[in-house]
C-alpha positions, 0 to 999 in steps of 0.5 A: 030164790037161795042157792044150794050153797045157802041152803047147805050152810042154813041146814048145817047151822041147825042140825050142828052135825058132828064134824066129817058128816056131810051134808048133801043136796041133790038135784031134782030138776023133773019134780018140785021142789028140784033138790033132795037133801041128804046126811051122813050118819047122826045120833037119832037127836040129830037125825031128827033135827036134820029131818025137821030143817029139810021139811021147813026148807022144802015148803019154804024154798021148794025151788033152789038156784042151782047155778055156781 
């Protein structure tokens, strides 16, 4: 199970948004998977990407580690 702090980075990594566009993880403890990503304004090139890496994350890591 990754930590929320993984996950953020492992989105950052693939979408390479421009520098101040935050990345933001949720909880969502109620529901499966138990986080909800969200991101600042980017290009649609980015935005798009952004999209795809949170759909790959959330079927492959529907349940984060939310400690620390």
């Amino acid at each position: 199970m990754k930590r929320a702090k993984e996950l953020v980075t492992e989105i950052g990594l693939a979408v390479e948004p421009p520098q101040g566009v935050p990345i933001v993880l949720i909880e969502d403890p109620d529901s499966q998977p138990n986080w909800v990503a969200a991101a600042g304004p980017m290009e649609s090139a980015l935005t798009h990407k952004f999209g795809k890496k949170v759909i790959e994350l959330r079927e492959s890591n529907p349940l984060i580690d939310w400690r620390g």
